[in-house]
C-alpha positions as CSV (number, residue, x, y, z in Angstrom):
1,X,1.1,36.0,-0.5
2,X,-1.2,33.1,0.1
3,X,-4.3,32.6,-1.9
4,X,-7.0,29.6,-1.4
5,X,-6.5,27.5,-4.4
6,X,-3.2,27.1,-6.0
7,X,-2.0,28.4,-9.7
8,X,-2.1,25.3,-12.0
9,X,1.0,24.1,-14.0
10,X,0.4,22.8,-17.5
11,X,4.6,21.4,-19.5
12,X,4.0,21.0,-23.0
13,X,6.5,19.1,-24.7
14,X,6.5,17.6,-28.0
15,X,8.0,14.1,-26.2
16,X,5.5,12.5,-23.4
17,X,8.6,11.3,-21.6
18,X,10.6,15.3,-21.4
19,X,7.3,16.7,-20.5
20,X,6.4,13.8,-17.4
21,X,9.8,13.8,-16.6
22,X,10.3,17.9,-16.3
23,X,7.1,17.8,-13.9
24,X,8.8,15.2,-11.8
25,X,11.6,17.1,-11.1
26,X,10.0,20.6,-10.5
27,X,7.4,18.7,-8.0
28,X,10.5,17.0,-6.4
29,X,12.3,20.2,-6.3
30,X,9.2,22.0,-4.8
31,X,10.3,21.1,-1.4
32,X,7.6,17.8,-0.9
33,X,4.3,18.4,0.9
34,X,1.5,19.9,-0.7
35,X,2.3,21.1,-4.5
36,X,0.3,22.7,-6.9
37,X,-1.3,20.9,-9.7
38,X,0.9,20.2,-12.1
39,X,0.2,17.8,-15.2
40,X,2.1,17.1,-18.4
41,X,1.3,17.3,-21.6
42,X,3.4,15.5,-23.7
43,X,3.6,14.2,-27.4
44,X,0.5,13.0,-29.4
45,X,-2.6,10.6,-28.1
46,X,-1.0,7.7,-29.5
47,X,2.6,7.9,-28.0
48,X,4.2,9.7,-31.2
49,X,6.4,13.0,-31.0
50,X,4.2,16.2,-31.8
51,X,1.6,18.6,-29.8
52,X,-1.7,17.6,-29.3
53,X,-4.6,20.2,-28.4
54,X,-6.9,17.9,-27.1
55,X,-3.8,16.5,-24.5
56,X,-3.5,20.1,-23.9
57,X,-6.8,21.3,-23.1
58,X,-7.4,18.2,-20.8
59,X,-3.9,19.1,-19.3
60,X,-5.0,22.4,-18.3
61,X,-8.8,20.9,-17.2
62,X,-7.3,19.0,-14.7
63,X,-5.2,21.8,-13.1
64,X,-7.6,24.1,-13.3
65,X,-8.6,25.2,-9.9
66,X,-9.4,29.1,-10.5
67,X,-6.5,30.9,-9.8
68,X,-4.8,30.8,-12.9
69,X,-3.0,28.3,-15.3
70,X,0.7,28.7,-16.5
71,X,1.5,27.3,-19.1
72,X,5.5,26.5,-20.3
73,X,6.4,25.0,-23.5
74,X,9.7,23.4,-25.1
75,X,9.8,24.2,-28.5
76,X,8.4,26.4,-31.2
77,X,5.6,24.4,-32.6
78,X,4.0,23.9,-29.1
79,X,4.4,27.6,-28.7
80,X,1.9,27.8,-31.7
81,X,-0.2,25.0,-30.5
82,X,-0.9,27.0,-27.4
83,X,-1.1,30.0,-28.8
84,X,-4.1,28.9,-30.8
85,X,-5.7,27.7,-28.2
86,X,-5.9,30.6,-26.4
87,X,-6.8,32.4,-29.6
88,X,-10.1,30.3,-29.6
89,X,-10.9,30.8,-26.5
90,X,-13.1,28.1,-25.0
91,X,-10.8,25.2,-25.0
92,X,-8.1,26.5,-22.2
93,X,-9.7,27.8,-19.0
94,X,-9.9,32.1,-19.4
95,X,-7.2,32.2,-16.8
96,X,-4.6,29.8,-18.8
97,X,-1.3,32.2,-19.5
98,X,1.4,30.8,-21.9
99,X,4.7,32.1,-20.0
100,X,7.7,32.9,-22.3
101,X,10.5,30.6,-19.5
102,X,12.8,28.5,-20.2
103,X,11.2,24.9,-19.9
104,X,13.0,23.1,-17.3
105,X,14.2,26.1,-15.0
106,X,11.2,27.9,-15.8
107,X,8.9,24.8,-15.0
108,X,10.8,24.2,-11.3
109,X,10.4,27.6,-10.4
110,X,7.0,28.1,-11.5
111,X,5.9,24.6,-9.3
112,X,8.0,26.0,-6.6
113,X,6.1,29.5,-6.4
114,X,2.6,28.3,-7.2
115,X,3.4,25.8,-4.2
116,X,4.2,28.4,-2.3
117,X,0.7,30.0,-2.7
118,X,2.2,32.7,-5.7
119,X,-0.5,34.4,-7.5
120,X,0.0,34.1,-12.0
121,X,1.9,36.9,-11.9
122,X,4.2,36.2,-9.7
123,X,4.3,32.3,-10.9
124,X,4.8,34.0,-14.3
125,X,8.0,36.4,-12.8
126,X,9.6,33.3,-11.2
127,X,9.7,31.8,-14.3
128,X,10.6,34.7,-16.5
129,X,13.5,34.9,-13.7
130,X,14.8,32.1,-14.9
131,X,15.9,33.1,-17.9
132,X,18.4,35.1,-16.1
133,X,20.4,31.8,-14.2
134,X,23.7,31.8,-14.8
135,X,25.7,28.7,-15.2
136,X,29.1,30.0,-15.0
């Protein structure tokens, strides 16, 4: 299921530190080579805990490449933050999809599919998939 350009990865996270260290990982777990875009979006512009639109919608710019954004969140409040950015509708790209995963294993196995060439949806279903990992 290869497609031209690669699904864009966008980790909110209400720390700048969790969200750049959650893309490290799931790039570093994507095998090496050539990875999808993948950029955190972490915190508030000045270094301080929160969710910042404006961090977001550059976030998601930069990934951008026309096949679809996904976007994974940690907590509730970026949920919301999200969520109202897609409500307005011109600050996310038209193709940026808020994925209901679980941040960390969610965000590897959405890096690790989009790398692969996976289209949203099924970026968005190894994600979801996730949810389903058992520990024990």
């Amino acid at each position: 299921m290869s497609i031209e350009q690669p699904v864009g990865i966008v980790l909110v996270s209400h720390s700048r530190a969790v969200a750049e260290a959650v893309a490290e990982l799931a790039v570093g777990l994507a095998g090496g080579g050539t990875t999808a875009p993948v950029a955190a979006a972490g915190g508030t512009p000045d270094g301080g805990l929160g969710t910042s639109s404006e961090l977001i919608a550059g976030a998601a710019a930069e990934v951008d490449r026309g096949a679809g954004v996904a976007v994974l969140v940690d907590l509730g409040s970026a949920v919301l933050t999200v969520k109202s950015l897609l409500a307005d509708g011109d600050e996310l790209p038209e193709s940026a999809r808020l994925l209901d995963a679980p941040f960390v294993e969610g965000a590897v196995a959405a890096v690790v599919s989009a790398s692969a060439g996976a289209d949203l949806d099924a970026v968005e279903a190894a994600a979801v998939e996730a949810y389903s990992y058992r520990k024990v």
